[in-house]
CHARMM internal coordinates of N, CA and C (Angstrom, degrees):
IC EDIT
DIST 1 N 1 CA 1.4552
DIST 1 CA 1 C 1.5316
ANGL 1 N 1 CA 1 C 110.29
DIST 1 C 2 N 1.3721
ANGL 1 CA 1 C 2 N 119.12
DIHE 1 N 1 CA 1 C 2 N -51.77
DIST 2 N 2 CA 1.4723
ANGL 1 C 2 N 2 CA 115.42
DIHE 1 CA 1 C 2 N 2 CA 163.61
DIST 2 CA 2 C 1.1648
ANGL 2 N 2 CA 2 C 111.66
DIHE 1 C 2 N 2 CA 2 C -18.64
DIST 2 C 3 N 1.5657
ANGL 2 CA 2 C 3 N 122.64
DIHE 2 N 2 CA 2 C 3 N -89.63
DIST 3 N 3 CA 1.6709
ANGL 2 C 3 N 3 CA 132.71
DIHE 2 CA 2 C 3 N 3 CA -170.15
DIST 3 CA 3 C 1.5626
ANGL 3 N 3 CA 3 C 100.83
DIHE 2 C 3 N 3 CA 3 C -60.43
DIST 3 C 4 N 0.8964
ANGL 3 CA 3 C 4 N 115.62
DIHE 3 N 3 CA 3 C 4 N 17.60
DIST 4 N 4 CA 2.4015
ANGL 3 C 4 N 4 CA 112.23
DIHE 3 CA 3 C 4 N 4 CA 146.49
DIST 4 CA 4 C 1.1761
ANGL 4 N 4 CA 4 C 112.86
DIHE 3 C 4 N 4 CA 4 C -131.92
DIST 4 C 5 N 1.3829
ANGL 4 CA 4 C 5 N 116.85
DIHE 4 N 4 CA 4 C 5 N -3.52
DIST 5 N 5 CA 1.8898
ANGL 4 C 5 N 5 CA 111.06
DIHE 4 CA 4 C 5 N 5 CA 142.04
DIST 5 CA 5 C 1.8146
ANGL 5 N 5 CA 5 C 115.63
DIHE 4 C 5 N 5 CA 5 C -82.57
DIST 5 C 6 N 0.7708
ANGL 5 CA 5 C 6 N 113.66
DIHE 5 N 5 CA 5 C 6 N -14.96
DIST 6 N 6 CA 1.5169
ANGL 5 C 6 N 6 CA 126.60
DIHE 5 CA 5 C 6 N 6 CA -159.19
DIST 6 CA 6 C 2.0377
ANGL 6 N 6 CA 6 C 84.46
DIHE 5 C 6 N 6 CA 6 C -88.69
DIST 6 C 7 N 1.3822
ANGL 6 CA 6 C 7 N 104.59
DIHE 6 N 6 CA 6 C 7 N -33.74
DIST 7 N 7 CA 1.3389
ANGL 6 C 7 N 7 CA 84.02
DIHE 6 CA 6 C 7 N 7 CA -164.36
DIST 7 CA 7 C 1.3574
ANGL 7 N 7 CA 7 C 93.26
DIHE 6 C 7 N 7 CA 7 C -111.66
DIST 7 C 8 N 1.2317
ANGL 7 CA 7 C 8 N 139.03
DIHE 7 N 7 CA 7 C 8 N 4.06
DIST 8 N 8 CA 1.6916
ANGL 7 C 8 N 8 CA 141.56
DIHE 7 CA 7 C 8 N 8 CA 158.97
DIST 8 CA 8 C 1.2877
ANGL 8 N 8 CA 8 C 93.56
DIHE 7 C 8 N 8 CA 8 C -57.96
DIST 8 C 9 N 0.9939
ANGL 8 CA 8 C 9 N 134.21
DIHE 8 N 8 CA 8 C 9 N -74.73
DIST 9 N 9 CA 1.5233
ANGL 8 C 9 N 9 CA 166.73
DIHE 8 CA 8 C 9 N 9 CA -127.59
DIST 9 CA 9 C 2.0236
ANGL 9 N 9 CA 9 C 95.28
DIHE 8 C 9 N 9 CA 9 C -82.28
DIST 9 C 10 N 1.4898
ANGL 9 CA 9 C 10 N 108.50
DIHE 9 N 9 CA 9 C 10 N -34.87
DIST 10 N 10 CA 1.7743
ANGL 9 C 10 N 10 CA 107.85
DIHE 9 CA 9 C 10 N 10 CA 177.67
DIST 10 CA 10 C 1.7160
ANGL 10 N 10 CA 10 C 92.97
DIHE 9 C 10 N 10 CA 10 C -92.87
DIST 10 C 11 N 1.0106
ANGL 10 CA 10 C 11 N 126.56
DIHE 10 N 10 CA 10 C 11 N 120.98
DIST 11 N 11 CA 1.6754
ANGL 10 C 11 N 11 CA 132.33
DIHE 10 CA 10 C 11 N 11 CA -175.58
DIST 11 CA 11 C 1.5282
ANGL 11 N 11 CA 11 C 109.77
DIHE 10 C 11 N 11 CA 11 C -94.07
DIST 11 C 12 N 1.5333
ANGL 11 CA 11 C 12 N 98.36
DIHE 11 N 11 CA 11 C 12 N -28.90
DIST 12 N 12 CA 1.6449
ANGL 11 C 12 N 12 CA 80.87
DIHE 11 CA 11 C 12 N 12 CA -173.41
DIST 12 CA 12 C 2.2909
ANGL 12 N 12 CA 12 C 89.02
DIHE 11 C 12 N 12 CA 12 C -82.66
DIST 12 C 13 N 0.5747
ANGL 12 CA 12 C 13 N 98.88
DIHE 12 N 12 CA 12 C 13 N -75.11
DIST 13 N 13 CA 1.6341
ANGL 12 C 13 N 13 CA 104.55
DIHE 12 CA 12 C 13 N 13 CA 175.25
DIST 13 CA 13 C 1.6870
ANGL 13 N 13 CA 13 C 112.26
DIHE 12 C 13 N 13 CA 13 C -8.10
DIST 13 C 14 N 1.3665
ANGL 13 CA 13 C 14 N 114.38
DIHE 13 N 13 CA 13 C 14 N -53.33
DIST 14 N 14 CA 1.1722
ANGL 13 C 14 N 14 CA 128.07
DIHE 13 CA 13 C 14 N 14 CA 166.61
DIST 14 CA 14 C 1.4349
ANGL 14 N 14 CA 14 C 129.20
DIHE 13 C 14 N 14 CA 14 C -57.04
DIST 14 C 15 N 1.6871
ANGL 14 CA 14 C 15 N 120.13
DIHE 14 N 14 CA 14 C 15 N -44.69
DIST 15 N 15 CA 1.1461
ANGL 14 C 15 N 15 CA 138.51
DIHE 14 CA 14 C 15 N 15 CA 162.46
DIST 15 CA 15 C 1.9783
ANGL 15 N 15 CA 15 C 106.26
DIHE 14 C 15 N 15 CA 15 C -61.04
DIST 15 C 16 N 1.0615
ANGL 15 CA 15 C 16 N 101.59
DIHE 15 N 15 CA 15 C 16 N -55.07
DIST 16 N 16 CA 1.4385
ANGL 15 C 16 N 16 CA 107.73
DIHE 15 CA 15 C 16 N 16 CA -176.18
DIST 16 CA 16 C 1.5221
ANGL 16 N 16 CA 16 C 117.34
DIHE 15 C 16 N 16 CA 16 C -61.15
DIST 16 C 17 N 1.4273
ANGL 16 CA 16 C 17 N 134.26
DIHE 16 N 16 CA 16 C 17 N -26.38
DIST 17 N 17 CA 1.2576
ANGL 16 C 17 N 17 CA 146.48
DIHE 16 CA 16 C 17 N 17 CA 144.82
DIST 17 CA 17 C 1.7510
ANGL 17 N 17 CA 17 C 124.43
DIHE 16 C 17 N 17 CA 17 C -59.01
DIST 17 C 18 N 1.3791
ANGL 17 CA 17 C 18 N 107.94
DIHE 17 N 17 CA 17 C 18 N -42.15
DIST 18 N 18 CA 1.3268
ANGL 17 C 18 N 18 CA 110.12
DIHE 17 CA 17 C 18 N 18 CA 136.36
DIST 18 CA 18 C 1.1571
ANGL 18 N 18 CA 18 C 149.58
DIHE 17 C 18 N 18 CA 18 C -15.71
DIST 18 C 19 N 1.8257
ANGL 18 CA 18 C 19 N 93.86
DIHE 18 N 18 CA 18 C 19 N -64.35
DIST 19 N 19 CA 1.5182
ANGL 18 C 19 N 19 CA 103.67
DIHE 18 CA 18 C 19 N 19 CA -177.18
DIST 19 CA 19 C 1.3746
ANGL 19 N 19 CA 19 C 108.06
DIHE 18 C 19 N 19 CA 19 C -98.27
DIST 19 C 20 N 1.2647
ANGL 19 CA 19 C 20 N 137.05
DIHE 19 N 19 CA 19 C 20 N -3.30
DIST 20 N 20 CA 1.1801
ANGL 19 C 20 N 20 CA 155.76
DIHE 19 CA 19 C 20 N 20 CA 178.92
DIST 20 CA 20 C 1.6330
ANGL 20 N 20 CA 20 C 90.44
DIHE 19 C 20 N 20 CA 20 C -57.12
DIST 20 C 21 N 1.6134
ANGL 20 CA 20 C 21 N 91.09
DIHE 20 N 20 CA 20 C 21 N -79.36
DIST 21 N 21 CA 1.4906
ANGL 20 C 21 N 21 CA 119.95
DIHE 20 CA 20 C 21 N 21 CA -149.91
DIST 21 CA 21 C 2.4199
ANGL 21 N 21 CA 21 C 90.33
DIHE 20 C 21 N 21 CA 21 C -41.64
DIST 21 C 22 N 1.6605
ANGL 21 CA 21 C 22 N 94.68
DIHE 21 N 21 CA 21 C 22 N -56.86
DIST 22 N 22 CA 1.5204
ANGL 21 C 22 N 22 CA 90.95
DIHE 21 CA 21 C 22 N 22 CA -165.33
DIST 22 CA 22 C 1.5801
ANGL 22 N 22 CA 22 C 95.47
DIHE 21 C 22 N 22 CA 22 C -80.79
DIST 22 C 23 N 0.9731
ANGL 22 CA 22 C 23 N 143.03
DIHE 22 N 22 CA 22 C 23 N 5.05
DIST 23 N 23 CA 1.6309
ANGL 22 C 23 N 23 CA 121.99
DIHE 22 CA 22 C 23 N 23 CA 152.88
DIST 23 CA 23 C 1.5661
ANGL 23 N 23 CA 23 C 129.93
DIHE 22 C 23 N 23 CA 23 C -83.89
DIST 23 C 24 N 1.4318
ANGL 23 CA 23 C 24 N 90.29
DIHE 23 N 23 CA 23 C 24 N 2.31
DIST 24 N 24 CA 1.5564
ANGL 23 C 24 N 24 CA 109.93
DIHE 23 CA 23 C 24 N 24 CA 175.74
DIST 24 CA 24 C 1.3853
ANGL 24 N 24 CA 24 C 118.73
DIHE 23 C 24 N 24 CA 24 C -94.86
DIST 24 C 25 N 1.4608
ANGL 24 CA 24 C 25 N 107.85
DIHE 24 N 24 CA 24 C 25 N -48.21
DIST 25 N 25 CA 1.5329
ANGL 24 C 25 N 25 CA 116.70
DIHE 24 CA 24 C 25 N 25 CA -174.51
DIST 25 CA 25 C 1.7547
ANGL 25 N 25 CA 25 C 89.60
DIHE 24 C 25 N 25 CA 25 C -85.84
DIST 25 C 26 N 1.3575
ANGL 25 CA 25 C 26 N 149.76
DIHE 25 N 25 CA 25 C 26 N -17.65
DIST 26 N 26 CA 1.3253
ANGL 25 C 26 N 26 CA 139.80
DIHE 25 CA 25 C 26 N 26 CA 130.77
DIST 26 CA 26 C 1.2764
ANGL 26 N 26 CA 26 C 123.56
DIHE 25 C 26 N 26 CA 26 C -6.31
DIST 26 C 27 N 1.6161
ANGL 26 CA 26 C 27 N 113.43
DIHE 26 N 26 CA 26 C 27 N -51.98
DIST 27 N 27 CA 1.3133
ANGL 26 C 27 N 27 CA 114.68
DIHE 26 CA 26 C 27 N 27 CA -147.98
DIST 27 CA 27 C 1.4105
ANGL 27 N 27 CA 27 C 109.85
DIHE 26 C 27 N 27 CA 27 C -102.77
DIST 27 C 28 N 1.8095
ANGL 27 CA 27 C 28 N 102.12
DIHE 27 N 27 CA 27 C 28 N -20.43
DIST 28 N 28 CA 1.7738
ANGL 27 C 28 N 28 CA 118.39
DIHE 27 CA 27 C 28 N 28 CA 165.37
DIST 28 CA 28 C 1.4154
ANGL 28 N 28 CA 28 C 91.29
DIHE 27 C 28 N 28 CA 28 C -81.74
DIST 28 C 29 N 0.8078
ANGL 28 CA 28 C 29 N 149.56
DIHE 28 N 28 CA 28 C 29 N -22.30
DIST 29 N 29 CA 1.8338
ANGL 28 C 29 N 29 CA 118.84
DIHE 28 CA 28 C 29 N 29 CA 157.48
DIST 29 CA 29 C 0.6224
ANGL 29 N 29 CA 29 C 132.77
DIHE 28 C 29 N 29 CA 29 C -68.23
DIST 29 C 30 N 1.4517
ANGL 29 CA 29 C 30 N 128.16
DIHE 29 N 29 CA 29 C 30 N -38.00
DIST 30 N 30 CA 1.5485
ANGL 29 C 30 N 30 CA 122.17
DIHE 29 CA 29 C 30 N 30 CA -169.05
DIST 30 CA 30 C 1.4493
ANGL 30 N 30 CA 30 C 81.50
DIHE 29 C 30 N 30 CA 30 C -90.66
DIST 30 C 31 N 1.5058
ANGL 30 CA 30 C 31 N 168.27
DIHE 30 N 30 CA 30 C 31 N -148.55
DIST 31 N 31 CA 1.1287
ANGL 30 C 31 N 31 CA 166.98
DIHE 30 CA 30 C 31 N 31 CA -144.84
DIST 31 CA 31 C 1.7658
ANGL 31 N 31 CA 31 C 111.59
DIHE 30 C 31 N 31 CA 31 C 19.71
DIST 31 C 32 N 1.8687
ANGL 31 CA 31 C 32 N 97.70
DIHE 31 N 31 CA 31 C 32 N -49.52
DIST 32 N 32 CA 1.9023
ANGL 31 C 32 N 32 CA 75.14
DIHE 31 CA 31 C 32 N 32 CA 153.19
DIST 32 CA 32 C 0.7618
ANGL 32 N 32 CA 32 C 130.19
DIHE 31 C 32 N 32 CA 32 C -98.68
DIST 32 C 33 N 1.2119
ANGL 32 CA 32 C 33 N 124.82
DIHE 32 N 32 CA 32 C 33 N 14.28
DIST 33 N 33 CA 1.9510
ANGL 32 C 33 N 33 CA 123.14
DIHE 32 CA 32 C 33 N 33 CA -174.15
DIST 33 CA 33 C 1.5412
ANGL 33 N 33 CA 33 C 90.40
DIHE 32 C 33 N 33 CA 33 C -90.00
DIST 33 C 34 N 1.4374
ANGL 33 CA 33 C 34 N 118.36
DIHE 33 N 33 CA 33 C 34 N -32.75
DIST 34 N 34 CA 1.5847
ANGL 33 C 34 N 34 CA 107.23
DIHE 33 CA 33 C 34 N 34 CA 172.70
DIST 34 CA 34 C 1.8357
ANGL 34 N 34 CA 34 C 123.70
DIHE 33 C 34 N 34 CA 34 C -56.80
DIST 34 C 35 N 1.3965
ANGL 34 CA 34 C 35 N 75.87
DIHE 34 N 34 CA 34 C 35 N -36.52
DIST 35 N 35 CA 2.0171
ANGL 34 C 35 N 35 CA 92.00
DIHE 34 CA 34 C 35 N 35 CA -179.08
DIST 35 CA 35 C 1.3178
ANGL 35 N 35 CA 35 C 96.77
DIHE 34 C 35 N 35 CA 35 C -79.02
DIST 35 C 36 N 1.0087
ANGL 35 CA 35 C 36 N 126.33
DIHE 35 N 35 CA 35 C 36 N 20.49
DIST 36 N 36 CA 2.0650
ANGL 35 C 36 N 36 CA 119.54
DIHE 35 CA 35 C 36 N 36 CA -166.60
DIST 36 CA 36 C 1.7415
ANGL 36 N 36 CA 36 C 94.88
DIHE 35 C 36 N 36 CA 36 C 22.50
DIST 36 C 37 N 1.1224
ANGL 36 CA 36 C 37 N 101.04
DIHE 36 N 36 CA 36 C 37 N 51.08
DIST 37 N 37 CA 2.0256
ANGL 36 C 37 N 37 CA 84.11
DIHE 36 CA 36 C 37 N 37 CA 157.79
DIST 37 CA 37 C 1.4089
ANGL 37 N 37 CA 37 C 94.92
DIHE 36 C 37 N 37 CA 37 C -99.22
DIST 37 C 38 N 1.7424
ANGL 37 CA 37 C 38 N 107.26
DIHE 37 N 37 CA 37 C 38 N -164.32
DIST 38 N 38 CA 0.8712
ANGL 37 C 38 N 38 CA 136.55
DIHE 37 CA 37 C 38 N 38 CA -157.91
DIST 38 CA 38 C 1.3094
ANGL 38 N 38 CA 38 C 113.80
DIHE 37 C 38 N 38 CA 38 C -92.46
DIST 38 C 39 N 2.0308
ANGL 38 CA 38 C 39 N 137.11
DIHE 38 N 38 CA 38 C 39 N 119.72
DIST 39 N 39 CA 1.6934
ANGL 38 C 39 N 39 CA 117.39
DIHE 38 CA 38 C 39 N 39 CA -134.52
DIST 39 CA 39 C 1.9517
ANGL 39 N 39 CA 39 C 85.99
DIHE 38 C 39 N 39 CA 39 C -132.59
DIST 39 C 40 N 1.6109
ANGL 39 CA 39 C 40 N 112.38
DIHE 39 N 39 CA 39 C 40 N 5.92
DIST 40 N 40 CA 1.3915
ANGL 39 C 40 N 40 CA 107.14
DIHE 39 CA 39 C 40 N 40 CA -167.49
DIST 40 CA 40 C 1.6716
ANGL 40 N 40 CA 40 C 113.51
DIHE 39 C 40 N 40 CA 40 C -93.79
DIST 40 C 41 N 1.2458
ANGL 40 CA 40 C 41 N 101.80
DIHE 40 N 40 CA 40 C 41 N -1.26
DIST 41 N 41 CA 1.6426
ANGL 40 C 41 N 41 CA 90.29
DIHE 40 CA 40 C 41 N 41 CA 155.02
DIST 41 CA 41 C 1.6163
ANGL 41 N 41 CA 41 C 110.78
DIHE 40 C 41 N 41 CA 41 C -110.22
DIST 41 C 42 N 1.3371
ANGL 41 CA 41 C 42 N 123.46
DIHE 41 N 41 CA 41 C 42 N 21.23
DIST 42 N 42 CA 1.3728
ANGL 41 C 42 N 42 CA 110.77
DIHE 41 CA 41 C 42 N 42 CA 159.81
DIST 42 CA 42 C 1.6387
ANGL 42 N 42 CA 42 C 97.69
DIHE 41 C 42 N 42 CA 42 C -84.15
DIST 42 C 43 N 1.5644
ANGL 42 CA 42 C 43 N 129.53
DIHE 42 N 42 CA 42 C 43 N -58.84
DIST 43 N 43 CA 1.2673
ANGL 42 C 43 N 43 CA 119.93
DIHE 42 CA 42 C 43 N 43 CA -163.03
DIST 43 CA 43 C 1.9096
ANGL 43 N 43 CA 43 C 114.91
DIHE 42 C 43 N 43 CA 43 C -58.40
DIST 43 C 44 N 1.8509
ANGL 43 CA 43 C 44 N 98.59
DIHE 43 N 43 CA 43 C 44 N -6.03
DIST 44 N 44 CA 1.9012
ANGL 43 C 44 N 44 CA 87.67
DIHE 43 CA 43 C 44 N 44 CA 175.06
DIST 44 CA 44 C 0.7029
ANGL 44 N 44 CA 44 C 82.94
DIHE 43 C 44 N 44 CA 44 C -91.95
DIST 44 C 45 N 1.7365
ANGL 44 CA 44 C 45 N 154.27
DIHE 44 N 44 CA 44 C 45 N -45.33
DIST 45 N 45 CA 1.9091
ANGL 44 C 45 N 45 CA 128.82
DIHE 44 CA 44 C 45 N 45 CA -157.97
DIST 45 CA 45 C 1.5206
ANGL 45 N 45 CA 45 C 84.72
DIHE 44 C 45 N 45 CA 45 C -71.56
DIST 45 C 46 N 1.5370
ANGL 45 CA 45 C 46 N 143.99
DIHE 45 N 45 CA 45 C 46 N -9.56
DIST 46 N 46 CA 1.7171
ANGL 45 C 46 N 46 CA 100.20
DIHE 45 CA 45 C 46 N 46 CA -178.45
DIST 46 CA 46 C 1.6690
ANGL 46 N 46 CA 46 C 95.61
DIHE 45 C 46 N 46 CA 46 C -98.18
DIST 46 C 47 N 1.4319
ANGL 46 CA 46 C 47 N 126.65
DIHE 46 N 46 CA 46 C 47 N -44.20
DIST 47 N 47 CA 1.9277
ANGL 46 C 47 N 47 CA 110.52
DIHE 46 CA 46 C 47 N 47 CA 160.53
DIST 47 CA 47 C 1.0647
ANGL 47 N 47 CA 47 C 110.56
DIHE 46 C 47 N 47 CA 47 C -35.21
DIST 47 C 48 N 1.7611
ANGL 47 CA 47 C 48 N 150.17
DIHE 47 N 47 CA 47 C 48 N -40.33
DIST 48 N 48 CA 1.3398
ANGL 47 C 48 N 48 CA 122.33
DIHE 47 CA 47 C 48 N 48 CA -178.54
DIST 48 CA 48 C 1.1620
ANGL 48 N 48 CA 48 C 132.17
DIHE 47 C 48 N 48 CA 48 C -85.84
DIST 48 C 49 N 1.3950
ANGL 48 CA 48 C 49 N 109.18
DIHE 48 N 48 CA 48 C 49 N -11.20
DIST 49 N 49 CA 1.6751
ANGL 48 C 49 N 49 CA 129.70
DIHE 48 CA 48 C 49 N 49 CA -177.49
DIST 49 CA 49 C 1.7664
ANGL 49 N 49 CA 49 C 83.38
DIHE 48 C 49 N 49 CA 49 C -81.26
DIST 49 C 50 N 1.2661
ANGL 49 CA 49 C 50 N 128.84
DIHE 49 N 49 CA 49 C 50 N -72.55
DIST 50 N 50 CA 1.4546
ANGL 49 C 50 N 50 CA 102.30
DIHE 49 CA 49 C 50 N 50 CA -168.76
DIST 50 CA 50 C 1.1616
ANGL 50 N 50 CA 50 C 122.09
DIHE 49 C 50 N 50 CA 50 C -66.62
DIST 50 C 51 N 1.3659
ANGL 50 CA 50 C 51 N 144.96
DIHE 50 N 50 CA 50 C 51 N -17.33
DIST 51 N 51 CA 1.4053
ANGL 50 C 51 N 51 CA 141.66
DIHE 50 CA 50 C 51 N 51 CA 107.77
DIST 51 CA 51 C 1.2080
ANGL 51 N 51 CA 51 C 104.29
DIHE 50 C 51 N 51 CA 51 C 35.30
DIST 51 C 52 N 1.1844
ANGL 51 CA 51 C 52 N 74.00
DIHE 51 N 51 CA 51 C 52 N -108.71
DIST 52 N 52 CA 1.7766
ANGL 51 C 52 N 52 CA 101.19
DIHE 51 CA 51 C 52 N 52 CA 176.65
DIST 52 CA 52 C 1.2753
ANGL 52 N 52 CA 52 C 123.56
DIHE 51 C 52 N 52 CA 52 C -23.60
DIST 52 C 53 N 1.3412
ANGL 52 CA 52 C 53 N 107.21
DIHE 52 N 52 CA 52 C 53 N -62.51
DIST 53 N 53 CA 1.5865
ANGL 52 C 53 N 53 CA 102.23
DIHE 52 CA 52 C 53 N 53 CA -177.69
DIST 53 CA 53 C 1.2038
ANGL 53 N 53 CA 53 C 111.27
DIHE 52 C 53 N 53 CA 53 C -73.35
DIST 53 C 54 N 1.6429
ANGL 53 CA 53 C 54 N 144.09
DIHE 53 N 53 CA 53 C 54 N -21.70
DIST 54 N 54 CA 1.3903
ANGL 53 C 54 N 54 CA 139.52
DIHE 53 CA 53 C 54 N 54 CA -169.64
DIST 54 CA 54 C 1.9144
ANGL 54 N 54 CA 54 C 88.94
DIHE 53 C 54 N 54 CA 54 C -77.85
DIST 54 C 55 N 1.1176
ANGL 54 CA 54 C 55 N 131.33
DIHE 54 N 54 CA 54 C 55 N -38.05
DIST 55 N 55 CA 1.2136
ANGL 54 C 55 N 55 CA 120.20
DIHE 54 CA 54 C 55 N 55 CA -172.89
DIST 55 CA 55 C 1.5998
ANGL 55 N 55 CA 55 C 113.71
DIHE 54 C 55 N 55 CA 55 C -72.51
DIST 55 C 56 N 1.3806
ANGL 55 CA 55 C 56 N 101.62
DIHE 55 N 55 CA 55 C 56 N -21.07
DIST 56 N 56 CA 1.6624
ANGL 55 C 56 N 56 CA 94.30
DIHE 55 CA 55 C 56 N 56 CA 167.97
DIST 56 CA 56 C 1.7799
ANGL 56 N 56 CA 56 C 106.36
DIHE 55 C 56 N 56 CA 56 C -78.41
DIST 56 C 57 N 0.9955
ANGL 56 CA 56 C 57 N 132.47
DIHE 56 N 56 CA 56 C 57 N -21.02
DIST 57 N 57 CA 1.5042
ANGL 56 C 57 N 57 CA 127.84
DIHE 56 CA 56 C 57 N 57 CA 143.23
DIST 57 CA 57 C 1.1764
ANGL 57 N 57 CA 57 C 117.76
DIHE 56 C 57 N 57 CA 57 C -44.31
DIST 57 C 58 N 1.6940
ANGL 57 CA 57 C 58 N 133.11
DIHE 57 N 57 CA 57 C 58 N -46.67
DIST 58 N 58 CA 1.3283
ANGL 57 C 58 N 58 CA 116.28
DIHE 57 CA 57 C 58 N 58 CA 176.25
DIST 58 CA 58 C 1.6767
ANGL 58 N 58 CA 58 C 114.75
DIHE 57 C 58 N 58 CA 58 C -55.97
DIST 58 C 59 N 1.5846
ANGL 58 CA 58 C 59 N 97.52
DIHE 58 N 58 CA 58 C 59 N -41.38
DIST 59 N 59 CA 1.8048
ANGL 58 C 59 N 59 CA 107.03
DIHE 58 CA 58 C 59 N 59 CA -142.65
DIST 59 CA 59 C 1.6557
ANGL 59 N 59 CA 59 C 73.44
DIHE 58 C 59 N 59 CA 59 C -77.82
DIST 59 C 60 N 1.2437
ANGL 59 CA 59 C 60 N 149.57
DIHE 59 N 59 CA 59 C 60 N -39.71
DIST 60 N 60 CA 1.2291
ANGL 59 C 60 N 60 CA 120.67
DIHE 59 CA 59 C 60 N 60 CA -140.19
DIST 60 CA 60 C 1.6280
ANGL 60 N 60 CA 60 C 117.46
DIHE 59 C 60 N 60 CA 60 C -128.61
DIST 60 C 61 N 1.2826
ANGL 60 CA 60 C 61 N 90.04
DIHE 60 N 60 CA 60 C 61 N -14.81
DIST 61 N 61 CA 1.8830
ANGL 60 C 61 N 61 CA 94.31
DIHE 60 CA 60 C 61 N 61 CA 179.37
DIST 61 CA 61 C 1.4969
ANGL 61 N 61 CA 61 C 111.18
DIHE 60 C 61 N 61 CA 61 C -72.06
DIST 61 C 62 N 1.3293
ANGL 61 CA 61 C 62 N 118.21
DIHE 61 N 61 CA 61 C 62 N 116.79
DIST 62 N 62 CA 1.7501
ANGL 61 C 62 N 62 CA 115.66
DIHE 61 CA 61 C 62 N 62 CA 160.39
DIST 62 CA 62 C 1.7353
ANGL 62 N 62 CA 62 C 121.88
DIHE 61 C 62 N 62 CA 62 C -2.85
DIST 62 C 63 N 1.2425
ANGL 62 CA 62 C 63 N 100.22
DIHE 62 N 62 CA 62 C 63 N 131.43
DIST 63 N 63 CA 1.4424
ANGL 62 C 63 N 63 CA 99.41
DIHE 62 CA 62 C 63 N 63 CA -172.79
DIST 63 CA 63 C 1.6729
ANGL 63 N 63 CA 63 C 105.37
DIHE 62 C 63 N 63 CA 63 C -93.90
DIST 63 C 64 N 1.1748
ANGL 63 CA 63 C 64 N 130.28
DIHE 63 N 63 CA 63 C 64 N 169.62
DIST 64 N 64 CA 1.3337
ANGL 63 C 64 N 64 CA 128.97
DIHE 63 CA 63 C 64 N 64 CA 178.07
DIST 64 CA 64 C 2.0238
ANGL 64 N 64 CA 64 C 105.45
DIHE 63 C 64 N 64 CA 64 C -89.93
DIST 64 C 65 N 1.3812
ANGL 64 CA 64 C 65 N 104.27
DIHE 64 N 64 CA 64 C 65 N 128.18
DIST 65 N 65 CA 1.6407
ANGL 64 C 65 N 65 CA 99.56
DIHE 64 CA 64 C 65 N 65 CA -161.07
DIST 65 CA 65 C 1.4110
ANGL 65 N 65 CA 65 C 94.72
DIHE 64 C 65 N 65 CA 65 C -66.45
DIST 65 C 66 N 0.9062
ANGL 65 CA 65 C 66 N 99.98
DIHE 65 N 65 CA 65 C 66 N 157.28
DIST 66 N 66 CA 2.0475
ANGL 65 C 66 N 66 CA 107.71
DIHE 65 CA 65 C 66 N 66 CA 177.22
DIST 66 CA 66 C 1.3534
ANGL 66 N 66 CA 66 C 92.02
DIHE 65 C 66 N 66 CA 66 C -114.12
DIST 66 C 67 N 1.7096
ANGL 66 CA 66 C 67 N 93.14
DIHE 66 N 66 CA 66 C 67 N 128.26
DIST 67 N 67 CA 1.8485
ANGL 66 C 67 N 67 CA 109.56
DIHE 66 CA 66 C 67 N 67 CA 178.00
DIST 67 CA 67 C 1.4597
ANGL 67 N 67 CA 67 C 95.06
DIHE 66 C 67 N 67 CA 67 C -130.80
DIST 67 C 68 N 1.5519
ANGL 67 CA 67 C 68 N 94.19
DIHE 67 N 67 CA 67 C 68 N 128.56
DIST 68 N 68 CA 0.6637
ANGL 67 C 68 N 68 CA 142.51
DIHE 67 CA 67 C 68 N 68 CA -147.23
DIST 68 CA 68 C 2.3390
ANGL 68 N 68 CA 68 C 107.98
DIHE 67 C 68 N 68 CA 68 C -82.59
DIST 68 C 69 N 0.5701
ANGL 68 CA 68 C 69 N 92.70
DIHE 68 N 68 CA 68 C 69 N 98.99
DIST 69 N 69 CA 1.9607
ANGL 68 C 69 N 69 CA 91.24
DIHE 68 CA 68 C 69 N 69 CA -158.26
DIST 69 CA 69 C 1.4658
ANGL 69 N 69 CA 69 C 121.42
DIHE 68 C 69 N 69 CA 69 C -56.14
DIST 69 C 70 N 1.1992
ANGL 69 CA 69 C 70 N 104.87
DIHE 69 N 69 CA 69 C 70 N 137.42
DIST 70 N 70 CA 2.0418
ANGL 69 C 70 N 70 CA 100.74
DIHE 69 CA 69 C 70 N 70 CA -146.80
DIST 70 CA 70 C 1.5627
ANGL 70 N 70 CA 70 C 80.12
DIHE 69 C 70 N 70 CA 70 C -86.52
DIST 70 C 71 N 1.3981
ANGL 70 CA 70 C 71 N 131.50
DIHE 70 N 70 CA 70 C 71 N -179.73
DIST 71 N 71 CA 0.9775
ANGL 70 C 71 N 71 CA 145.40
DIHE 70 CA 70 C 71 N 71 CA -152.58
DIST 71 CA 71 C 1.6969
ANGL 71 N 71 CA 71 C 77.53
DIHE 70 C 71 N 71 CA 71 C -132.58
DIST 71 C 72 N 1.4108
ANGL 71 CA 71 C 72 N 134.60
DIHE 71 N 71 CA 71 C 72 N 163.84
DIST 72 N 72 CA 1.5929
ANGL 71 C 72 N 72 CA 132.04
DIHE 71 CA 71 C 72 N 72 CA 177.13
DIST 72 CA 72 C 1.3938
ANGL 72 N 72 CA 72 C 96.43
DIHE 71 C 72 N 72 CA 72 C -152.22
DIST 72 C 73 N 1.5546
ANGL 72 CA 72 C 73 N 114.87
DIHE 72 N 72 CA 72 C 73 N 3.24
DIST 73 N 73 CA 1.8284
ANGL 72 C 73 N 73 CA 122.21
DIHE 72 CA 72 C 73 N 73 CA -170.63
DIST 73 CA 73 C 2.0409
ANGL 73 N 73 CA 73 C 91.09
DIHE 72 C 73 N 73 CA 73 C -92.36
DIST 73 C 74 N 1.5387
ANGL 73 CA 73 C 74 N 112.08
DIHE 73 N 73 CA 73 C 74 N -20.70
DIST 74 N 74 CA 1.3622
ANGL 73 C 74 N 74 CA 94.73
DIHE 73 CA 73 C 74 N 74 CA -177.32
DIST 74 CA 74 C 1.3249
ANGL 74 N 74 CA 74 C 124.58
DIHE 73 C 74 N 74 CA 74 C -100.77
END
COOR INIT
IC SEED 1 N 1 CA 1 C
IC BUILD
């Protein structure tokens, strides 16, 4: 888990794998949209790839501290 905080944590690296990933599954679409095949499981591998990365936002971005509420009646 470290080395996928390690790489949350490098942004340009992260962004750049990113754009990798959707300039790739880009390029299997338009290649079958030429073949008129079938192009609707390229657009779920690109919803799960960003998926993906918004959940490394869950797992890894700072949480907001929870404080805890003083009582002022004692």
């Amino acid at each position: 888990m470290k080395s996928l905080q390690e790489f949350y944590n490098d942004k340009d690296t992260k962004e750049n794998v990113k754009m990798y990933l959707i300039e790739f599954l880009e390029g299997i679409a338009i290649k079958k949209a030429f073949a008129r095949e079938d192009i609707a499981g390229v657009a779920e591998a690109k919803e799960l790839i960003e998926k993906a990365f918004d959940n490394l936002d869950n797992l890894f971005s700072p949480k907001p501290k929870k404080i805890e509420p003083v009582n002022e009646a004692r």
